[in-house]
VEXTOR-198014 format. One line per 8 residues: their letters; for each residue y, x, z of C-alpha. Coordinates in steps of 0.5 Angstrom, whole numbers, plus 500, padded with zeros to 3 digits. Each point is the difference from the previous one (the first is absolute). Example, Ala and Ser with C-alpha at 12.3 -4.5 7.8 and 13.67 -1.06 7.14 Angstrom:
% residues 2
as	491/525/516  507/502/498 .
//
This chain:
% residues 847
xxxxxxxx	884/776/641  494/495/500  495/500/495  500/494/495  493/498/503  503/501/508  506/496/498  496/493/498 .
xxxxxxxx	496/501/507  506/501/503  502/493/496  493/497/501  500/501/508  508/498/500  497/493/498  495/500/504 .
xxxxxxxx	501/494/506  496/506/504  503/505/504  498/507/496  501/506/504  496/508/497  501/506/504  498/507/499 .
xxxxxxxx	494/504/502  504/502/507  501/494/500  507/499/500  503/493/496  502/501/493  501/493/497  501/493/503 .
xxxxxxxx	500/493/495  505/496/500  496/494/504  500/506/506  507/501/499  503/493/499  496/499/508  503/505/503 .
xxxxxxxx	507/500/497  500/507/499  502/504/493  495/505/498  503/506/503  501/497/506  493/498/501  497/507/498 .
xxxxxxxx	504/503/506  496/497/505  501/493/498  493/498/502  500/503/506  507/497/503  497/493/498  493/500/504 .
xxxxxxxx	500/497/506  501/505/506  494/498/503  495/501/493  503/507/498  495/505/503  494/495/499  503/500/492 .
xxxxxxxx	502/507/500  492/502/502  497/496/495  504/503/496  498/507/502  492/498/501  499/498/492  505/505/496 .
xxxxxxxx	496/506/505  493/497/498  503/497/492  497/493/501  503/494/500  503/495/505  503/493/503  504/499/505 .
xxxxxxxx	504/494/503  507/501/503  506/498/501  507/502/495  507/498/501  502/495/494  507/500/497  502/494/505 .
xxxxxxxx	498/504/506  493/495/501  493/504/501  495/499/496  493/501/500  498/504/494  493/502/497  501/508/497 .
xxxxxxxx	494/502/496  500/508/497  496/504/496  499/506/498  502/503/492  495/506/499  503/505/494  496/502/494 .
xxxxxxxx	496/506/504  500/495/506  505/502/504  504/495/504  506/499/497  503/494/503  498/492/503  502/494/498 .
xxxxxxxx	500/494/504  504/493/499  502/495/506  499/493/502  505/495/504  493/497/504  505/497/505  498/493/498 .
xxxxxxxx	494/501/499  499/503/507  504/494/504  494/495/495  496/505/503  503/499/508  501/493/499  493/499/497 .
xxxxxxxx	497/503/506  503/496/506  498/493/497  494/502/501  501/503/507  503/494/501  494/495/497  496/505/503 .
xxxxxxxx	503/500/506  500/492/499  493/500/499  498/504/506  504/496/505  500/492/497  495/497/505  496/497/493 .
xxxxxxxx	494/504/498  501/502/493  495/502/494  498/500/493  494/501/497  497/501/493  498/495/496  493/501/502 .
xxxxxxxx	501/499/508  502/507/502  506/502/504  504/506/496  506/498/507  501/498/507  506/501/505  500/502/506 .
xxxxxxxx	500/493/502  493/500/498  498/505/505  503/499/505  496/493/501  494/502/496  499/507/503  498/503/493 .
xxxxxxxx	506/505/495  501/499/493  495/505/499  494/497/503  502/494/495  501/503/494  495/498/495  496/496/505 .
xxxxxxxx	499/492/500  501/494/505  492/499/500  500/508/503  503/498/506  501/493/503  494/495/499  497/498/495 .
xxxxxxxx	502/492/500  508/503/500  499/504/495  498/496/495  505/495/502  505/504/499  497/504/494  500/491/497 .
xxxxxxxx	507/500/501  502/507/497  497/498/494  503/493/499  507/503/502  498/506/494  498/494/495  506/495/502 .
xxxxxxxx	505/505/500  504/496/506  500/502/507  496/497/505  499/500/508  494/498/504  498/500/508  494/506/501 .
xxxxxxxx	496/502/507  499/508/500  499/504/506  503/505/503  498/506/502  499/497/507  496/496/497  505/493/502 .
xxxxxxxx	500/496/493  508/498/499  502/496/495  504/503/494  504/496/495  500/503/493  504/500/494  498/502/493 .
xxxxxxxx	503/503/494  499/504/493  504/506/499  501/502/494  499/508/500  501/506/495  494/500/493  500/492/500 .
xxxxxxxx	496/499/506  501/495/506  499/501/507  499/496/506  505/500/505  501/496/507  503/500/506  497/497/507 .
xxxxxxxx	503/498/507  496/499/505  500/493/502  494/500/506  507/498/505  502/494/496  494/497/498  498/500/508 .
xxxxxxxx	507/497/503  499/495/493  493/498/503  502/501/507  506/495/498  496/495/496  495/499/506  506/500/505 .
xxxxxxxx	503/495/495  494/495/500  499/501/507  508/498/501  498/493/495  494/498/504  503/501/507  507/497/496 .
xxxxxxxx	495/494/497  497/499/507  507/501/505  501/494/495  507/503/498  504/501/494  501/507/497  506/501/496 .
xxxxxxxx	503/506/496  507/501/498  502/506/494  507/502/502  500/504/494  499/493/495  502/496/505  493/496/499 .
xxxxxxxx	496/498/506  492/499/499  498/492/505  493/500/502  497/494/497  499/498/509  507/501/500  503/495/495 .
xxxxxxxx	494/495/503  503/501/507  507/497/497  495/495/496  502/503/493  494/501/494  499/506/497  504/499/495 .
xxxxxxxx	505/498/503  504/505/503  503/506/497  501/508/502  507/499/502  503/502/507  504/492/500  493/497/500 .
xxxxxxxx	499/502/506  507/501/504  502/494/496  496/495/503  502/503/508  504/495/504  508/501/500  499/501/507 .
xxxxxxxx	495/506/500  503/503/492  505/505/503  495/503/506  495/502/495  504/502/495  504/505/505  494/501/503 .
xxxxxxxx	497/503/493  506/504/499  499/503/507  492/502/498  503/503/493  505/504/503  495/503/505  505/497/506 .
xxxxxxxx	493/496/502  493/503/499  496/494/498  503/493/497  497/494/505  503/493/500  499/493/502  503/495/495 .
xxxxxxxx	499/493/497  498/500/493  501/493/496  493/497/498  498/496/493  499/495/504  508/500/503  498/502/507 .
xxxxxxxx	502/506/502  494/505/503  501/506/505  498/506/497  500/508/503  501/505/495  499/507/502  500/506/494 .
xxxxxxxx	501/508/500  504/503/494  497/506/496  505/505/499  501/506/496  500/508/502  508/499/501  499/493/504 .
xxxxxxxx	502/495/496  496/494/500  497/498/493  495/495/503  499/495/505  493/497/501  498/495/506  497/493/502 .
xxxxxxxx	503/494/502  495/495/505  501/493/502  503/499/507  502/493/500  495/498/504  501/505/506  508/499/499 .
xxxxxxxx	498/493/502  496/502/506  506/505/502  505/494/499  496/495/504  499/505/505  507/502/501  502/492/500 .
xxxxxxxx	494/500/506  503/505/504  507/497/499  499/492/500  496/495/506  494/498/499  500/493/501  506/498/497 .
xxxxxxxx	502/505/495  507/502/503  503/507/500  497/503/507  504/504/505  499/506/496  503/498/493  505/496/504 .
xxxxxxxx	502/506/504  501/504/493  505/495/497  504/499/507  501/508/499  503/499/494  505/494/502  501/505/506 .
xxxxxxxx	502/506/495  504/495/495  504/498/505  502/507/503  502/502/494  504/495/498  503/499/507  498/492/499 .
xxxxxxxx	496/494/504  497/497/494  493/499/503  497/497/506  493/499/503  497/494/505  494/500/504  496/494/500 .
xxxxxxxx	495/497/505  497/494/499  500/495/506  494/498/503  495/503/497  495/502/504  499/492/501  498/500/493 .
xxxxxxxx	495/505/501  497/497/507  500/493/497  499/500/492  496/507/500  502/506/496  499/498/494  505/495/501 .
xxxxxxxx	504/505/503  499/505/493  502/493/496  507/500/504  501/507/498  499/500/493  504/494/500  506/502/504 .
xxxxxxxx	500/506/495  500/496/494  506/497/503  503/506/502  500/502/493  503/494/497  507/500/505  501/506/497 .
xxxxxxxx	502/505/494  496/505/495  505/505/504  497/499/507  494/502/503  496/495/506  494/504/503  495/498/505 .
xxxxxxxx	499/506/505  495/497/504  498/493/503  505/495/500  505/505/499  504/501/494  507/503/497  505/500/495 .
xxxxxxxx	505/504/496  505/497/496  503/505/497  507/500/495  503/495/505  507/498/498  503/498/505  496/500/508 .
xxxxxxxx	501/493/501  494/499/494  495/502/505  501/493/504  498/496/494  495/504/498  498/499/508  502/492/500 .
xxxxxxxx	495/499/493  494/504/503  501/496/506  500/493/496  494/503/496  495/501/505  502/495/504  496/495/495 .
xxxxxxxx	493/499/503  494/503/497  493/497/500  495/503/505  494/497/500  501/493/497  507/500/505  507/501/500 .
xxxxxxxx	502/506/504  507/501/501  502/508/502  507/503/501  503/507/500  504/504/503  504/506/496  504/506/502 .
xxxxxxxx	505/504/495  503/506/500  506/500/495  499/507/496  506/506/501  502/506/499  499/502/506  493/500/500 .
xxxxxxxx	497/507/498  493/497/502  495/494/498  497/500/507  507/499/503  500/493/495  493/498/502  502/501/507 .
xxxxxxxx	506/496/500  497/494/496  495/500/506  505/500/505  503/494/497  493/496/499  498/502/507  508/496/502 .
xxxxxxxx	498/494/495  493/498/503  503/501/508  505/496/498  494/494/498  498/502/493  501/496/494  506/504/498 .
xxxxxxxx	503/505/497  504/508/504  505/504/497  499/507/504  506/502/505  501/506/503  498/497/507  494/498/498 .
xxxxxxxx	498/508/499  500/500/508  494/498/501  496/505/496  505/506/503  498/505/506  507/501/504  503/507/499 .
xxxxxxxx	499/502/507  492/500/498  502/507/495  502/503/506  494/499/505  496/502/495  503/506/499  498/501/507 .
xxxxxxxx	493/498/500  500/506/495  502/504/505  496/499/506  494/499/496  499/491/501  496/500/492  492/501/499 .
xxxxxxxx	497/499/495  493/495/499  495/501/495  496/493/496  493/502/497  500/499/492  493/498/499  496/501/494 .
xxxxxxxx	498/493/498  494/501/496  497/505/506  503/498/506  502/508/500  506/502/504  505/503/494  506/503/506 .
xxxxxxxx	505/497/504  507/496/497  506/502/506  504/495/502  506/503/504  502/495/507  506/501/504  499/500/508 .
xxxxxxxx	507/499/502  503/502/507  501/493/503  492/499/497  502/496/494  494/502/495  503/499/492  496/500/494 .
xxxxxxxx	504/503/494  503/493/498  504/500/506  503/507/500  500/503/493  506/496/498  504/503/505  496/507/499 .
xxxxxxxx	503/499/493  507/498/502  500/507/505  497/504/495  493/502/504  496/498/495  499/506/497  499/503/508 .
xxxxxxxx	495/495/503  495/501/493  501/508/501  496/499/506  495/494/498  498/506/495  501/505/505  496/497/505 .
xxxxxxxx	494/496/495  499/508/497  499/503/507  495/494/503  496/500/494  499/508/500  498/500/507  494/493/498 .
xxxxxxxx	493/502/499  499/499/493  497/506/499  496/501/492  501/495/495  497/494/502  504/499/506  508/502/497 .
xxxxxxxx	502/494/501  508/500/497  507/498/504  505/495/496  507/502/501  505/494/498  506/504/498  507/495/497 .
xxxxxxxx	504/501/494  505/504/504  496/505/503  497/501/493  507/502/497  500/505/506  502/506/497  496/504/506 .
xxxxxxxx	494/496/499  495/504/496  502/506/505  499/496/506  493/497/497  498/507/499  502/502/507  496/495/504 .
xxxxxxxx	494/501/495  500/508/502  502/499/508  495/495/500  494/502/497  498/495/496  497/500/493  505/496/495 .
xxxxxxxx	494/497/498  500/494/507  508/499/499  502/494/496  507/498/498  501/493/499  506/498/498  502/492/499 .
xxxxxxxx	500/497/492  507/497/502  503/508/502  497/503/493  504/495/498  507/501/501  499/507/499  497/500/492 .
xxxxxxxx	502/507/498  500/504/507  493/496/503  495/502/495  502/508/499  499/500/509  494/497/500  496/505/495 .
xxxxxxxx	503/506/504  497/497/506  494/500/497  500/506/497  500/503/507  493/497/501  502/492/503  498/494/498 .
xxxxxxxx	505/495/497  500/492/501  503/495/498  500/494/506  503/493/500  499/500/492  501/493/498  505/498/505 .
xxxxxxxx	506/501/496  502/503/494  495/503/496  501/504/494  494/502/496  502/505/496  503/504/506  493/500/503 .
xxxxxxxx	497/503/493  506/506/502  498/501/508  494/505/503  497/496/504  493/500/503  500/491/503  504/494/499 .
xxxxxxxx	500/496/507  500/493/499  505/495/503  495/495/502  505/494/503  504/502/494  494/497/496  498/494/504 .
xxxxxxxx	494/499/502  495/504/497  494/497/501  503/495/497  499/495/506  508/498/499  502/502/507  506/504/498 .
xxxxxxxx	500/497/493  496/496/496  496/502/494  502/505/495  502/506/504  492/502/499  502/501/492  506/504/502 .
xxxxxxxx	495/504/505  496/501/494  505/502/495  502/506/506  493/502/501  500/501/492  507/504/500  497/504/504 .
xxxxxxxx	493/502/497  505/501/494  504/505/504  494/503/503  503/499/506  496/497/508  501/493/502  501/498/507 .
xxxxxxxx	503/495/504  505/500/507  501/494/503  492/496/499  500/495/506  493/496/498  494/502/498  500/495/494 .
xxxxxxxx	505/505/497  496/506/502  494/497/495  506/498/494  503/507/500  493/503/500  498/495/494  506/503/496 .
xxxxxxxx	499/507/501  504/502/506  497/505/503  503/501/508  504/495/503  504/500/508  503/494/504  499/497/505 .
xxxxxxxx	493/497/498  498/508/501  502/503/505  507/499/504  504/507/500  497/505/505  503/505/505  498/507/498 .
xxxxxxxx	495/501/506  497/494/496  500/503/494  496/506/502  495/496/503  498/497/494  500/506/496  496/503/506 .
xxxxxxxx	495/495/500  500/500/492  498/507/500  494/498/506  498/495/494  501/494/504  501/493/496  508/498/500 .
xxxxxxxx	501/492/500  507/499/498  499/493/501  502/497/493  498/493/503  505/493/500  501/501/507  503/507/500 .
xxxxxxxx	499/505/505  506/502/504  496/508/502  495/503/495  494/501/503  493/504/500  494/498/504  504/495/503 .
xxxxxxx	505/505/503  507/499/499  505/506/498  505/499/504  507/498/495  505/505/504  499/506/503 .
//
C-alpha cells in the first residue's frame, strides 16, 4: 500500500507533461507517469513487463541496453538519445535522462530518470543545418566574391569564391584590412566607401582596379551593404563579379563603333538601326538628309523608311527582309528608289545584319543605306548604249534581235501570225556620200529614223543595223494585209525630200517582208527570210517593197546532194584546216592561231565554210567535221615549237551550237587533250554569241565545264546579233571577239557605215572591262580599224589586215622564227599582204 507522501508523488508525477519513469537498484522498472504511458499506449502493467523494450527501435536496444548497464554498474548518471515506438506506431526521438537515488547509508537504491519527445527539435536542428550547407554551398560556388567586415574594415568572412581569385583563405583574412594586402590607392578608396555605405545605411556599388595574384590588374564591380548582426552591431557586406571581360569588349565595342561612324560618315552613308522588339528604328541624321528631311523631321517608325520606297520596289524589300529575318539569307541588301522632300525619287542601296539571340531569333537589324542614283544613271545609259545606234538613237541589232525573239515565242505559243518584220535599205545612198559627204549621209540617216518612227506604232520597233540598213517589227498585227499599209505609209514618208547641203535630195527605199508564223521556231530564220525578199525587191529595180515566197529562199539554199559529197570528203580525208595569226595590238606580239576549216573536194572545188555548212547542217556532219578541226588543231599545236611561256602560242577551235550540245563533247575534249599532248592552257573554245543564244539554259552549264578542264572559253561575233547582257554576266568565259562588220566601220571613216559604230565599239569595250574579259576583233581589213580598235582597249585583233590564214608548214615557220628572235611583219598597212612576211621572204600559204 502506497504511503500518503508516495501517493501525492505519484499524483504530481501523473500531472507532469514529463514522461517520469524510476527503477530499482537492479535497475529493473518501477513506475512509468502517465505522459509515458499516454505515448506509448500501454497500461502500467503492461509497460512494466518489458513494455519499453518492445518500444525501442531494433536498431537502438543494444546501444540503449549498454548504457544502461555502464551507469547502474558505475552509479552515475546518464543521457541518451533514441528512438521509442509512440501509440500510433511513429518513432520518435527521445532524450532519457537517469540519475541514481542513494538511501540514507548511501547505498544505491534506484535511478530516476524523465524522457523528452526532441523529435522536432531535431528536425529544427536538421533543417537548420542544411540551409546553411545550402547557403554554404551557395557561397562557395557563386561566381560573385563574398565578404563582411566589421565596422572597423576587418574581414570576419569570406567564401571560397574569394580565394579561388585572390589565393588567400578565410583564415589568412580574418582580422586583417584591405591596406594589408592590395595597394594603398585601392584601399583607401575602398575603406571611403565602407564607411559612407556604414553611415548611409543604403547599398552602394563601385568599379576597383585590384591585381591578382599574377599580378594582372582586373577590374571588379563591387556591391555594398550594412548587415545587421547579433548585440546591435553592423556589419559590412559585399559581393563582387569580375567585370575585366566586359569592360574591355565594351571598350573594344566603343572603339570598333567609332570607327564604324567615321568610316560611315567618310563612305558618306546613312546608318540605321531597327529594335524589332519595340519596333522603333534609329536614322542617323546623314540618312534623313539623304532623303532631304531635317533632324526633326523624321520619326522612329519603320513606315518613315519602307513607307517612302516606290510601289514598284516595296514588295522586293519587304520580302527581302522577311528573307534575312528568317535566316533564309545571311545579309539584307537591296537596291530601290526612295521618294525625296523634293519629290524625286533616289536610288538607294540598303544593306544590314540582324543580331539574334542564343535561340536565333533577330532582336535587331542594323544597316546602312548609300545613294546610288548617279551610278543607276551611268548603268541605264550604259545599257541604253549597248543597245541602241549611236547616230540615230534607234534600237540596235542587239535590242531588236531580243524583242523579235519575244514576237517569235509569242506567236508559237498561241499558234497565231500576229507580227511581221520588214527589211529597209535605202536606194542610192552610197551617191549621198560620195556627192554631199558623210555628214550629209549621217543627216539623212537620222532623218529617215525620225521618219520611220512616225509611220509607226508605241507597239513596233524600227532599228538600224548598221549603214543604210534598217528593220521593222510590227507586232499584234490584226490581220497580215496591215503590213501593206504601214509599207505604202513608209513609202510616201520618205519619199519627201530632205535637205542636203542647202539642196533637195530625193531617195527611195526598198523593203523586204517576212510575215510572222508558227512555224518559225528561230528569229535568224525571219531575219533570213526578210533578207531574201529585200534581195528579190532591189533586183527587180528598187523603190518597192517584197513580201518573202518560198522560191526566194532558193538562192541561199545548197542542194541536198552536197550533204552527201561532204560525207565523202570526210571519209577520204578532202578537209584541212588553216590557222589566222591573232596579234597583240599594243606589241605587235603573236598571241595563237585561229582555224579555219576548208573543203578541198574531189572535182578541185575549194569551199569556205559558208558554201558547205548549211548542207553539213542538213546531213548532220556538223558535229563530225569539228570533232576533227579539234582533233587535228590539238595535234598540230603540240607538235609546234613553243617551248616555255613566252612562246605558248594558243590555237582557237570554233565549235557551233550543236556540237556544244553534244553529249559526247566533254569526253572527246579530254581524249584529244590526253592523245595530244597538248596543255589545256593553248586551246580555246570559241563559240558565236548568236549559238549561245539559242541554247540560254544549256550553253552556259557546257562552257564552264569546259573551262574547268583548263581551256579558254571565247565568245566570237559579239554584236552581230542578238545580245543578252545578263546571260554574258552567267558564262565563264575568257574573251569577246568582235563582230567588226557588224559595227561598221570602226575607224569611224563610214566605209561600212557612217559615224556611231565607234560609240557603240566603246560601249563594248566597256562590257568587257566590266566582265573582266579580253577584247579582240576578226575580220579587221584596214589599218585605220587596227588603230580605232586599239584606242578603245582591244587588245588582239585578226583579218585580212593581219595575216590571211596560213598552212600549217607556214604556221610553224613563223613560230620557228619567233623563237629564233627575228622580227614579224604581219603587214597591218592599207594595202593588205597576201603572204606574211620576215626579212623580205614570204611564208608559203599552203603546204
Amino acid at each position: 500500500m502506497i504511503s500518503g507522501d508516495a501517493s501525492r508523488l505519484v499524483v504530481l508525477a501523473d500531472t507532469s507533461p514529463a514522461m517520469l519513469w524510476l527503477a530499482d537498484a537492479e535497475g529493473r522498472p518501477t513506475f512509468y507517469n502517465r505522459a509515458l504511458l499516454e505515448f506509448t499506449g500501454r497500461t502500467l502493467e503492461e509497460e512494466l513487463a518489458h513494455g519499453w523494450q518492445e518500444s525501442l527501435h531494433p536498431e537502438d536496444g543494444e546501444r540503449c541496453f549498454l548504457a544502461f548497464h555502464d551507469a547502474f554498474r558505475k552509479r552515475r548518471a546518464f543521457r541518451i538519445e533514441y528512438r521509442l515506438r509512440r501509440a500510433d506506431g511513429e518513432y520518435r526521438c527521445v532524450l532519457d535522462s537517469g540519475v541514481p537515488l542513494f538511501d540514507a547509508g548511501g547505498a544505491l537504491d534506484g535511478y530516476s530518470g524523465s524522457c523528452i519527445d526532441i523529435t522536432d527539435l531535431k528536425q529544427a536542428e536538421a533543417a537548420a543545418r542544411d540551409a546553411e550547407s545550402r547557403f554554404q554551398a551557395f557561397m562557395d560556388h557563386s561566381p560573385a566574391v563574398a565578404f563582411l567586415k566589421d565596422a572597423a574594415g576587418r574581414y570576419v568572412y569570406v567564401n571560397r569564391t574569394w580565394e579561388r581569385f585572390f589565393g588567400m583563405s578565410l583564415e589568412d583574412l580574418v582580422g586583417r584590412t584591405d591596406f594589408d594586402w592590395m595597394p594603398d590607392e585601392a584601399a583607401r578608396a575602398l575603406r571611403e566607401n565602407d564607411a559612407a555605405v556604414l553611415a548611409g545605411g543604403v547599398p552602394a556599388e563601385l568599379v576597383v582596379r585590384v591585381p591578382a595574384p599574377d599580378g594582372e590588374a582586373r577590374d571588379w564591380l563591387v556591391i555594398k551593404f550594412p548587415v545587421p548582426a547579433e548585440g546591435g552591431r553592423i556589419l559590412l557586406g559585399g559581393v563582387a563579379l569580375d567585370q575585366t571581360a566586359r569592360l574591355r569588349a565594351e571598350e573594344a565595342l566603343r572603339e570598333s563603333t567609332e570607327r564604324y561612324a567615321r568610316a560611315a560618315r567618310g563612305a558618306n552613308d546613312g546608318l540605321w538601326d531597327w529594335d524589332l522588339t519595340t519596333g522603333e528604328v534609329y536614322y542617323s541624321p546623314r540618312w534623313k538628309e539623304m532623303v532631304g528631311f531635317a533632324e526633326d523631321e523624321v520619326g522612329r517608325s519603320p513606315e518613315e523608311w519602307v513607307g517612302r520606297v516606290h510601289g514598284e520596289d516595296v514588295v522586293a524589300v519587304r520580302s527581302q527582309l522577311a528573307d534575312h529575318l528568317e535566316r533564309r539569307t545571311p545579309h539584307f541588301e537591296t537596291e530601290h528608289r526612295v521618294r525625296h522632300k523634293d519629290g524625286g525619287w533616289r536610288w538607294m542601296l540598303s544593306r544590314a545584319l540582324a543580331v539574334r539571340d542564343e535561340e536565333g531569333r533577330a532582336l535587331r537589324i542594323t544597316g546602312s543605306q548609300t545613294d546610288i542614283t548617279k551610278r543607276k544613271a551611268a548603268e541605264e545609259q550604259l545599257l541604253h548604249d549597248a543597245l541602241h545606234d549611236g547616230l540615230t538613237g534607234l534600237p540596235n541589232r542587239t535590242l531588236f534581235m531580243d524583242r523579235l525573239t519575244g514576237a517569235v515565242a509569242r506567236s508559237r505559243r498561241r499558234g497565231d501570225a500576229g507580227y511581221a518584220v520588214v527589211f529597209l535599205d535605202l536606194d542610192r545612198f552610197k551617191l549621198v556620200n560620195d556627192g554631199f559627204g558623210h555628214f550629209a549621209g549621217d543627216r539623212l540617216l537620222v532623218t529617215t529614223a525620225r521618219r520611220l518612227e512616225s509611220c509607226l506604232r508605241a507597239c513596233d520597233t524600227v532599228a538600224r543595223f548598221g549603214g543604210d540598213e534598217f528593220a521593222v517589227l510590227l507586232d499584234g498585227l490584226a490581220a497580215p494585209d496591215h503590213v501593206g499599209l504601214v509599207v505604202e505609209r513608209i513609202q510616201r514618208e520618205l519619199s519627201h525630200p530632205v535637205e542636203l547641203n542647202g539642196e533637195p535630195f530625193a531617195t527611195t527605199v526598198s523593203m523586204g517582208v517576212a510575215l510572222g508564223s508558227p512555224d518559225y521556231d528561230r528569229f535568224e530564220d525571219l531575219l533570213r527570210d526578210a533578207d531574201a525578199a529585200l534581195y528579190r525587191a532591189k533586183a527587180e529595180g528598187k523603190a518597192r517593197h517584197r513580201v518573202f515566197e518560198g522560191g526566194m529562199r532558193a538562192r541561199v539554199v545548197m542542194p541536198l546532194s552536197l550533204a552527201s559529197q561532204l560525207r565523202r570528203g570526210l571519209e577520204r580525208r578532202e578537209f584541212v584546216l588553216l590557222y589566222e595569226p591573232v596579234v597583240s595590238l599594243p606589241t605587235g606580239d603573236l598571241l595563237g592561231f585561229e582555224t579555219c576549216v576548208r573543203w578541198h573536194s574531189l572535182d578541185g572545188r575549194l569551199y569556205m565554210p559558208q558554201d558547205f555548212l548549211p548542207a553539213a547542217e542538213e546531213g548532220g556532219l556538223v558535229i563530225p567535221i569539228e570533232r576533227w578541226a579539234l582533233g587535228e588543231a590539238c595535234r598540230q599545236a603540240a607538235i609546234w615549237p613553243c617551248e616555255g611561256e613566252d612562246f605558248a602560242v594558243r590555237v582557237v577551235v570554233k565549235l557551233s551550237a550543236r556540237t556544244l550540245a553534244w553529249p559526247g563533247l566533254l569526253p572527246e575534249v579530254e581524249r584529244v587533250l590526253s592523245d595530244s599532248g597538248l596543255d589545256p592552257a593553248r586551246l580555246e573554245v570559241e563559240v558565236v554569241e548568236r549559238d549561245i543564244l539559242e541554247r540560254p539554259d544549256g550553253a552556259p552549264d557546257a562552257l564552264a565545264r569546259l573551262r574547268e578542264l583548263g581551256l579558254r572559253i571565247v565568245v566570237g561575233r559579239f554584236g552581230a546579233g542578238a545580245s543578252s547582257l545578263a546571260l554574258l554576266h552567267r558564262l565563264a568565259l575568257d574573251a569577246l571577239e568582235l563582230a567588226v562588220p557588224g559595227f561598221g566601220d570602226p575607224s569611224g571613216a563610214g566605209r561600212e557605215g557612217p559615224r556611231g559604230s565607234g560609240d557603240v565599239l566603246r560601249t563594248v569595250a566597256a562590257i568587257a572591262r566590266e566582265l573582266d574579259v579580253e577584247l579582240r576583233a576578226g575580220g579587221v581589213d584596214s589599218a585605220a580599224a587596227l588603230a580605232r580598235l586599239n584606242a578603245v582597249g582591244c587588245r588582239f585583233a585578226h583579218g585580212p589586215c593581219v595575216s590571211p590564214p596560213l598552212s600549217a608548214t607556214a604556221a610553224e615557220a613563223i613560230l620557228e622564227a619567233r623563237r629564233a628572235g627575228f622580227p614579224l611583219d604581219f603587214g597591218c598597212g592599207d594595202t593588205f599582204m597576201e603572204e606574211p612576211r620576215l626579212a623580205g621572204k614570204a611564208f608559203p600559204l599552203a603546204d
